[in-house]
C-alpha positions in Angstrom: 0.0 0.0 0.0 1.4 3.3 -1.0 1.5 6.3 1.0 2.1 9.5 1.3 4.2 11.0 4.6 5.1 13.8 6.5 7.1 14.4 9.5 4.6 15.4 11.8 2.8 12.2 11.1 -0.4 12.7 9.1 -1.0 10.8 5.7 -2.9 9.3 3.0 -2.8 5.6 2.0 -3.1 4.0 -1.2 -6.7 3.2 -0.8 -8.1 6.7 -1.4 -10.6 7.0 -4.8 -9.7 10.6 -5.5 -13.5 11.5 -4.5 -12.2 15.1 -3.3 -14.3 14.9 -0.5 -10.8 15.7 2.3 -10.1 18.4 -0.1 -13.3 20.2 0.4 -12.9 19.9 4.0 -9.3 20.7 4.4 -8.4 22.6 1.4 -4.8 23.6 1.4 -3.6 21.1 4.0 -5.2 18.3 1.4 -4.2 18.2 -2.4 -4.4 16.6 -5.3 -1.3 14.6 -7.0 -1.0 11.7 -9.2 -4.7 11.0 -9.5 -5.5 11.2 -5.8 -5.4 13.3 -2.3 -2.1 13.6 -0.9 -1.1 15.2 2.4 0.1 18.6 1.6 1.6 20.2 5.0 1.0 19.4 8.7 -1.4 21.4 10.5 -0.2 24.5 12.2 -3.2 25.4 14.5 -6.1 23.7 16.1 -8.2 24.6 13.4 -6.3 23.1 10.9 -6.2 19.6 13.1 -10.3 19.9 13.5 -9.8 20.0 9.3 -7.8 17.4 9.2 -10.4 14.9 11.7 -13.6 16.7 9.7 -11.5 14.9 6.6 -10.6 11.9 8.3 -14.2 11.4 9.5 -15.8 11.6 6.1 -13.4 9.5 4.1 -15.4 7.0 2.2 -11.9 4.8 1.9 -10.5 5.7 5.9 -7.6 7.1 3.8 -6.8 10.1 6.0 -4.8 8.9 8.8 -3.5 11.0 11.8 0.2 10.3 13.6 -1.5 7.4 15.5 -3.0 6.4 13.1 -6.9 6.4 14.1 -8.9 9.7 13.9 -9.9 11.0 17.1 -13.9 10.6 18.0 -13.9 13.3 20.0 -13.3 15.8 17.0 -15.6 13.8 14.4 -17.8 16.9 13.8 -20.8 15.2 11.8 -23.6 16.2 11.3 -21.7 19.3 11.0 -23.9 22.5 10.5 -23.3 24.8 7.2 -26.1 26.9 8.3 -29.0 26.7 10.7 -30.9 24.3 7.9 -28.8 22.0 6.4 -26.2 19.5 8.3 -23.2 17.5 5.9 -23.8 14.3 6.4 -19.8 13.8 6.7 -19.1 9.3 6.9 -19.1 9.3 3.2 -20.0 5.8 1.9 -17.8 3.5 -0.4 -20.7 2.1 -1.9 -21.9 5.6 -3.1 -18.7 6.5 -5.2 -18.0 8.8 -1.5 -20.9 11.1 -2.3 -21.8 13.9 0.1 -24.8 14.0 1.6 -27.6 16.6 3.8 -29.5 16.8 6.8 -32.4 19.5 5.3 -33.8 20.5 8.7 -37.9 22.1 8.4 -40.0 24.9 10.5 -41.7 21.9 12.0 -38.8 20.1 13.9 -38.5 17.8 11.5 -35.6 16.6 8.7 -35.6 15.2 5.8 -32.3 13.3 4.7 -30.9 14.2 1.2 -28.8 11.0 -0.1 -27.1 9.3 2.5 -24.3 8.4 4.8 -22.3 5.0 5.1 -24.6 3.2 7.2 -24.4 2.5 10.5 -26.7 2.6 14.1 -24.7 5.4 15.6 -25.0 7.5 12.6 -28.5 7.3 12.5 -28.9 7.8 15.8 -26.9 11.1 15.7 -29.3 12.2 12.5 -32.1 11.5 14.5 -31.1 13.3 17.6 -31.7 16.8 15.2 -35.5 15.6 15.0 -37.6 13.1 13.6 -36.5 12.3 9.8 -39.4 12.4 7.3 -38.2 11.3 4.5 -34.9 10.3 2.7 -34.4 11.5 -0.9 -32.6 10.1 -3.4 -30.9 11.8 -5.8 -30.5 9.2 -8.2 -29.2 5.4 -8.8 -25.4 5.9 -7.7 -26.6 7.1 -4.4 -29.2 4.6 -3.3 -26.9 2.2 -1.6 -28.1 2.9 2.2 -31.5 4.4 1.3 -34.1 1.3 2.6 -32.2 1.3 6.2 -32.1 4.7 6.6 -35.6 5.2 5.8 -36.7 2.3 7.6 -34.6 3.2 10.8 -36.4 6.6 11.1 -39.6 5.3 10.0 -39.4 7.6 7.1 -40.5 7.1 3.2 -38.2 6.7 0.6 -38.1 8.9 -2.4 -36.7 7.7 -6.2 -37.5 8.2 -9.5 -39.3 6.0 -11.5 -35.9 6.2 -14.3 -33.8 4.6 -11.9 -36.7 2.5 -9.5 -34.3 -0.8 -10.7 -31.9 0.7 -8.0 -34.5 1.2 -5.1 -37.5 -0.9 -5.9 -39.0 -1.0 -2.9 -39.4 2.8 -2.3 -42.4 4.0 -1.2 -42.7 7.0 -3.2 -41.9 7.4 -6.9 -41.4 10.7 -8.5 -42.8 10.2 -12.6 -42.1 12.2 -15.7 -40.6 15.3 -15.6 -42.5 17.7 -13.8 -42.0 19.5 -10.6 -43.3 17.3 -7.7 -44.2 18.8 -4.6 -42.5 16.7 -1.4 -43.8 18.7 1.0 -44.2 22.6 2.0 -40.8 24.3 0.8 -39.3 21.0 -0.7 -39.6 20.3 -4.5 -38.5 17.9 -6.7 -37.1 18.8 -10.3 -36.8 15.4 -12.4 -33.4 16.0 -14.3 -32.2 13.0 -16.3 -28.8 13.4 -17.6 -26.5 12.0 -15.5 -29.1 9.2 -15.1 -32.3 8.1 -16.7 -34.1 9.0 -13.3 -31.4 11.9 -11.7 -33.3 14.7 -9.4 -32.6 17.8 -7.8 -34.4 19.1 -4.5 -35.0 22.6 -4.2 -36.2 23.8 -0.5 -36.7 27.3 0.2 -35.9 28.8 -3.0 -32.3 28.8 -0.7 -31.0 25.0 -0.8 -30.1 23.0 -4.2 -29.2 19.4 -3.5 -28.6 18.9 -7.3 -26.7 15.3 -6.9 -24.5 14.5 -9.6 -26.1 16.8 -11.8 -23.9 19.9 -11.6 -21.3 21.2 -8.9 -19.3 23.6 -8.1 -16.0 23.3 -9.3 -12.6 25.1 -7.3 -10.9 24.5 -11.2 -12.8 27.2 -12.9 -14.6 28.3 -9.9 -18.0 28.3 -11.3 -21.0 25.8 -11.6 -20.0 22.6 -14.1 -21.5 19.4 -15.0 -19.9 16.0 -15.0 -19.7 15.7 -18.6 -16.9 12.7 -18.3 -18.9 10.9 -15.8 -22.4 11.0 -17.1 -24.1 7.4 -17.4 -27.0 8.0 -19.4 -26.7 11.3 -21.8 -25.6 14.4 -21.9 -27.8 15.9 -24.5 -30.4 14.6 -22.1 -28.9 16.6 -18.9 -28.5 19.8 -21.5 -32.8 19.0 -22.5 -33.4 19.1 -18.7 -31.3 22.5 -17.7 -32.3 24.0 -20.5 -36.2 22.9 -19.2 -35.8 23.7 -15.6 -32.9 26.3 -14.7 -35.3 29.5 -14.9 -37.1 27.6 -12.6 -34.6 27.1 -9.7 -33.6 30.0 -7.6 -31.4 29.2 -4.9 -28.3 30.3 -2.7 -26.7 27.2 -2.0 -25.4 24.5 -4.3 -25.1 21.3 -2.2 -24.0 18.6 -4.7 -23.3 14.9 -4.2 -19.7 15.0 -5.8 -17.8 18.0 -6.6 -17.8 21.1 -3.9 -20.1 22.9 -2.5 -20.5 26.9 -2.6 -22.9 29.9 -1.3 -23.6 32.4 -3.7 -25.8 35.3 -3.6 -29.2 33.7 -5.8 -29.0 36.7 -8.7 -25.3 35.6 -9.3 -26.2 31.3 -9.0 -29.3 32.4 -11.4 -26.7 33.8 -13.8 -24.0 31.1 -13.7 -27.0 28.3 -14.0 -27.8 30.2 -17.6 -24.3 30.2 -18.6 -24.2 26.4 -17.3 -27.2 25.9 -20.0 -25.5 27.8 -22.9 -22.4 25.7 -22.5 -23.9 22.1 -21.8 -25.9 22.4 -25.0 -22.3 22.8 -26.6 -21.3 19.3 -25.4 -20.9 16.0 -27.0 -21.2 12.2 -26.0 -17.6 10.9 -24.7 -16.6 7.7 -22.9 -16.6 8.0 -19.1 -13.9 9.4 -17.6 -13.3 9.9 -13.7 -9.7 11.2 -14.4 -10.8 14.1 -15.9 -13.0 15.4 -13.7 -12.3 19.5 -13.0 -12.9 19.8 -9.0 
């Protein structure tokens, strides 16, 4: 196993997947080199080591190690609040290609879980300690590994769309078509096949876009991009569905499941989604490719 060390001990093995989720939580203490995340300085402050644990934490692969080798459970910081809505997720599963995923908190006291973490008891426990889950919504097929438990530990329902039900059969609700569907007050579902057959994208409170794989923010050209060398079904497809929905979506937060996230006032997202529009129509069919990825 290859890895990559420092003096002050902290490194990254040869398991990682280059998912870039330890680079979105420590950026400049984590890089990228040679196809995956490498280690590159040793925290200087406590702030940095809380970075470092936050990364450690969410590693679908455990690939960030500290000195001793086991991250400290006392700095494990998930759910970890991005505002006073949504939570990250953090525990990032292997069997979901690492994707991120939310805690969407409501008015009510209640949550609804967008995509979801590795699965485990504790995890769920410390989900459910914000308030009784509702729901869990998939995003689409890659990220339905850990869907039924979830949903069936909170007692919630299970969203999917009927493009990519093969993946979640037993769900108990199934978004059709390609309409808006209302989930509940605030919450709506935007069918956006592209990446998939049956991709979505939540909206809730004209503020919060959990847009899955469909488009991210990406530190490379620091603007909104689409996954055009890792999209399974068709990218004319995903170009159809912007092109159908983005004067639709107002929001200030783009909370993807791979790729980073960002916070954006919602004139300038509005913009940058209509520019995202323009330039997918401009894109052609190409083989899936996970090493070209711009994060």
């Amino acid at each position: 196993m290859g890895e990559e060390r420092s003096e002050a001990g902290w490194q990254v093995d040869g398991r990682c997947m280059n998912c870039d989720v330890a680079r979105q939580l420590a950026p400049g203490l984590i890089g990228e080199a040679g196809g995956r995340s490498v280690v590159l300085r040793q925290p200087r402050s406590h702030t940095e080591v809380r970075q470092l644990h936050a990364a450690a934490h969410a590693c679908p692969t455990r690939s960030i190690r500290p000195p001793d080798g086991r991250p400290d459970a006392a700095l494990d910081p998930f759910p970890m609040a991005l505002d006073d809505t949504v939570h990250l997720c953090g525990h990032n599963s292997p069997h979901t290609a690492g994707a991120n995923s939310y805690l969407l908190r409501r008015p009510d006291g209640t949550a609804m879980m967008v995509d979801t973490p590795r699965w485990s008891t504790s995890l769920a426990a410390r989900h459910e300690a914000l308030g009784p889950v509702t729901d869990v919504l998939l995003t689409h097929r890659d990220h339905a590994a850990h869907g039924r438990r979830y949903a069936d530990r909170f007692g919630a329902r299970l969203w999917i769309h009927e493009g990519d039900l093969d993946a979640a059969p037993d769900a108990d609700r199934v978004l059709r078509g390609t309409d808006p569907a209302e989930i509940a007050e605030g919450v709506i579902a935007f069918p956006l096949p592209g990446h998939t057959r049956g991709s979505v994208l939540y909206l809730a409170d004209e503020r919060y876009c959990f847009s899955g794989d469909s488009f991210y923010w990406s530190r490379t050209t620091a603007d909104i991009e689409v996954a055009d060398s890792v999209t399974w079904y068709s990218i004319s497809e995903l170009a159809a569905s912007l092109a159908r929905t983005a004067d639709r979506l107002r929001f200030e937060w783009l909370l993807p499941g791979h790729g980073d996230r960002r916070r954006l006032p919602a004139d300038d997202m509005a913009r940058r989604l209509r520019r995202l529009t323009a330039r997918t129509r401009e894109l052609r069919p190409r083989p899936v490719d996970f090493t070209a990825m711009r994060w």
